[in-house]
N, C-alpha and C positions, 0 to 999 in steps of 0.2 A: 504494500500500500504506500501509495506518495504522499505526501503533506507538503500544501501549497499554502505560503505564506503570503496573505495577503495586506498589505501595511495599509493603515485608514488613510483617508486623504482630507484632510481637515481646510478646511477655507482659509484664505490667507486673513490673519484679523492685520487690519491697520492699526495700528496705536493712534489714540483720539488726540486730533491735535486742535490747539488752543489757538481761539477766534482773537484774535489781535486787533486793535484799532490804535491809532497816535492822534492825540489832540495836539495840534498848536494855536499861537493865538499873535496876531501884534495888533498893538496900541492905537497906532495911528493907519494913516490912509495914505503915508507918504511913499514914494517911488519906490525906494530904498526900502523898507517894511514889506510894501508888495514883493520884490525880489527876496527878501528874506524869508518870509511865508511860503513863496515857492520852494526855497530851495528845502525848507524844512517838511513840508511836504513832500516833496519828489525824494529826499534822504529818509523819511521814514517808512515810505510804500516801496523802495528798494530795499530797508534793512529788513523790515516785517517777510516779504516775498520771498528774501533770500533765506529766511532759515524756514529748514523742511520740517521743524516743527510748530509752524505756526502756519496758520489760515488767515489770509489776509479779511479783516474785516471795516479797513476803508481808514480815511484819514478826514479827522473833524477838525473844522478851523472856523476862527473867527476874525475879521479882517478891521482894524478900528473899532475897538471893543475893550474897553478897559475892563481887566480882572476883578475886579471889584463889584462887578455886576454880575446877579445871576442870570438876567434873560441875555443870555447871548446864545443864537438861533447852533448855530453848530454845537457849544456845550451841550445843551439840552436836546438835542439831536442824540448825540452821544450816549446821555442819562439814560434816555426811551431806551433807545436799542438795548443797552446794556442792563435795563430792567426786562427787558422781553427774552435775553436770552442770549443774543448777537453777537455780542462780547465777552470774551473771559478775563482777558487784559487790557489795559489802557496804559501807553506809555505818554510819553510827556518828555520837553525839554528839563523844568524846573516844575516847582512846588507854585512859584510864581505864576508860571504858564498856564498853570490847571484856573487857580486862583491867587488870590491877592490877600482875600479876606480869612484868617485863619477862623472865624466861626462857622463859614461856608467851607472850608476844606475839612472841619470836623463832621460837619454835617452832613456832607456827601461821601466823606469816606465810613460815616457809623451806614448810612443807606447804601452804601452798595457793598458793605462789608456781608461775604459769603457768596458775594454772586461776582464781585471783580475785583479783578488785581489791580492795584495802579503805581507803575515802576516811575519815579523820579531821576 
């Protein structure tokens, strides 16, 4: 009698990768701010893209928008999605970038704490 070994073939599982988004933000509305918004943009949707563990989930900016406010249309963009699920992390230039006001960076970090990371 033979014995035919036959080895399972199990599905290749992916490792879950982490939905990434980068906030930035400048002050004013000047030429120079514009160029720098870009370049911080287009530098954060290359660094996110390039690691293979991470899912790019888009880049929120606000353009003449002092930190110190919360309605600013991209932040809270940002908040949504990352209360719906969209995002697992948020990176950021500075602590400034996010906000200004440390009662609002307490305040949005105690709300998204368990559902997002946010790297400075």
């Amino acid at each position: 009698m033979r014995v035919r070994i036959i080895n399972p073939s199990l599905p290749e599982i992916q490792p879950k990768r982490l939905k990434v988004c980068a906030y930035c933000r400048v002050s004013t509305g000047s030429d120079e701010q514009a160029l720098y918004l870009e370049n911080q943009t287009s530098t954060y949707e290359r660094l996110i893209k390039s690691n293979l563990e991470y899912e790019f989930a888009g880049v929120y900016y606000d353009k003449a928008m002092t930190g110190s406010k919360e309605k600013r249309p991209g932040f809270q963009q940002m908040l949504s999605d990352a209360k719906a699920g969209k995002i697992n992390l948020i990176i950021t230039k500075s602590i400034s970038r996010f906000t200004r006001n440390t009662v609002t960076v307490l305040k949005y970090s105690r709300e998204l704490r368990g559902l997002v990371l946010v790297f400075f």
